[in-house]
C-alpha positions, 0 to 999 in steps of 0.5 A: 669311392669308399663311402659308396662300397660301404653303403653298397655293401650295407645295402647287399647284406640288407637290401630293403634298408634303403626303402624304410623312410625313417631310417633312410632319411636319418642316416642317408638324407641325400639318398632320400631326397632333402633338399632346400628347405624351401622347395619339394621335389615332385618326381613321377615313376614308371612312365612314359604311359600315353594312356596317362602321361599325357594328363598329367603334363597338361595338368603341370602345364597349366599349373605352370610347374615342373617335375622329373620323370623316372623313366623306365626303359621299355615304356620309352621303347613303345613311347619315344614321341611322349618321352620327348615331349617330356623333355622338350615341355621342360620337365627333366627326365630321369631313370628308373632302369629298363624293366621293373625288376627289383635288383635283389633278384638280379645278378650284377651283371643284369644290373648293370645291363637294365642301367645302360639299356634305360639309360642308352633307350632315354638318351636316344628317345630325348636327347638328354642322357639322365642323371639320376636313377631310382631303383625300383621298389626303393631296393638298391644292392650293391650291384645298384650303387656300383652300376651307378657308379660307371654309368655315371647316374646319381641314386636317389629316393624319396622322402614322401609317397602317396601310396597312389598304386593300389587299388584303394587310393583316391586322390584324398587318400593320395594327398593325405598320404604325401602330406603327413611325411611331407617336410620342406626339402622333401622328395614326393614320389608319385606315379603317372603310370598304372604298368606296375600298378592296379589299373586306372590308379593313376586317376586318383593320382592326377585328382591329388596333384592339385591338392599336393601343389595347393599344399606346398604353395601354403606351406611356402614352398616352391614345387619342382624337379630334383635339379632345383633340389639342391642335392647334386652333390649326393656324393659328398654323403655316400663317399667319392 
């Protein structure tokens, strides 16, 4: 796979490359998450939460939409009930590695491991082994791209955030955040869970989540998971 070695090893000689929006999305738009122009996908991190996720499946339920879930690992080790629920409401579910470790500070070795754990820990909890992975910070290496590789998962990004983890957002700050880098085909990363963020900020994200999906419907489009995205085929961009 020679394209991804040499993204891998542009990523490993720069890692934040790959969390810097403008430059992301010219150079790798698959990896940001453009999709159809047509429709956004809505991804949540760091959950599975009881104290939060619960909220925001209750809220996509009767909105009548779906989303992709990023899972971490260790919150499905204390969490399985809620992953599966997760997975049996419809939504898909997807990695976000074991712990929370950007992969910069981490071997290949440990890189590789955080994968398979969070990968084996999500399978086993709902059935499904996931297919797409997003580091976290937005920071891959070349040990991401590589780990990606054997373990069959599909990296990919975001093209619009809410900025709904620190302690100054408010579900307006959330919205008007997401909204001004928001283009149809564009990736939203939200959170539904506070365990790497300021406590209780995923309030303000749950109070944004009506004004975003009122957003899109405006707009046109249709708000759902990555897999209605129409970018499984990521690695006709980063080589195969």
């Amino acid at each position: 796979m020679a394209g991804l070695a040499a993204l891998g090893a542009f990523a490993q000689a720069a890692p934040m490359v790959t969390s810097l929006g403008p430059v992301r999305a010219a150079v790798f738009p698959r990896l940001t998450g453009l999709g159809r122009p047509g429709h956004v996908a809505l991804t949540f991190d760091d959950g599975p939460d009881p104290a939060s996720t619960p909220r925001f499946l209750d809220a996509l339920d009767e909105a009548g939409v779906r989303a992709t879930f990023f899972l971490l690992g260790r919150m499905v080790q204390r969490a399985p009930a809620l992953a599966r629920r997760i997975s049996d409401a419809g939504h898909e579910v997807a990695l976000h590695g074991w712990g929370h470790r950007a992969h910069i500070a981490l071997t290949p070795a440990q890189t590789l491991r955080d994968l398979r754990q969070g990968r084996d820990e999500v399978a086993s909890a709902t059935g499904r082994a996931p297919y797409w992975y997003r580091p976290p910070y937005g920071v891959a290496t070349a040990a991401t791209f590589s780990a990606c590789r054997k373990l069959g998962l599909r990296p990919v990004l975001w093209s619009a955030w809410g900025r709904d983890w620190t302690a100054t957002a408010t579900p307006e700050s959330v919205f008007h955040t997401v909204a001004r880098d928001l283009r149809g085909g564009g990736t939203i990363l939200l959170h539904d869970s506070d365990c790497t963020s300021k406590p209780e900020s995923w309030r303000s994200t749950l109070g944004a989540l009506p004004l975003l999906l009122e957003h899109c419907a405006e707009q046109g489009w249709k708000a759902g998971p990555l897999r209605e995205h129409g970018i499984a085929d990521a690695d006709a961009e980063i080589g195969s």
